[in-house]
N, C-alpha and C positions, 0 to 999 in steps of 0.2 A: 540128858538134855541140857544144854548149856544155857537155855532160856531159863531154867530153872535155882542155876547158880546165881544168878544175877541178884543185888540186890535193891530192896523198893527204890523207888523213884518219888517223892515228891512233886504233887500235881501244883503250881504256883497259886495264890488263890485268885488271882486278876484273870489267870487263863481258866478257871474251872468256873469264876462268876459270867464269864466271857462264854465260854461252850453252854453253860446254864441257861444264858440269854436264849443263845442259840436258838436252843433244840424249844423252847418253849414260844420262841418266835413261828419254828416249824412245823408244832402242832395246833398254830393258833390257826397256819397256812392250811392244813389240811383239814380241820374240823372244815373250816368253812369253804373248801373244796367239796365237802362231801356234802355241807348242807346245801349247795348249791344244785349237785349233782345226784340227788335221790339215788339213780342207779348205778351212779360208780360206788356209791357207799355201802349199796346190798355187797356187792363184791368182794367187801372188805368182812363182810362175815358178824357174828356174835361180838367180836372185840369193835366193831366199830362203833356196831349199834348202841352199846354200852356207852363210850364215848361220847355221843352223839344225844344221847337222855340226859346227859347234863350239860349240855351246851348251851349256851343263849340263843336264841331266834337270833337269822342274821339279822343289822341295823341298816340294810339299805334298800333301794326299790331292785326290782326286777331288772337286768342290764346296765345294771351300776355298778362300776369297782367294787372290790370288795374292800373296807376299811378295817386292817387288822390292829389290834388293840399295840 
């Protein structure tokens, strides 16, 4: 396998704090997707529900954007 040869790659650290932001930007999107959405969240199984016990109550009324942190 010639992927195997290859050697490490250094990840920059402005692009790894960058992808970090990201994905925690992503999951802040979907908690509160699901808090919104009770029964798309059942769908998501044991791993959601876990998730979702330590979430904050959302902070806005009923039919109000959602304000992600």
């Amino acid at each position: 396998m010639p992927e195997a040869l290859r050697p490490p790659i250094a990840i920059p650290q402005e692009l790894m704090l960058a992808r970090l932001a990201q994905s925690e930007q992503m999951r802040a999107f979907f908690i509160q997707m699901w808090l919104q959405n009770p029964a798309l969240a059942k769908q998501g199984g044991a791993r959601v529900a876990e998730l979702l016990a330590v979430a904050p109550a959302p902070t806005f009324a009923p039919g109000a954007p959602a304000k992600l942190p």
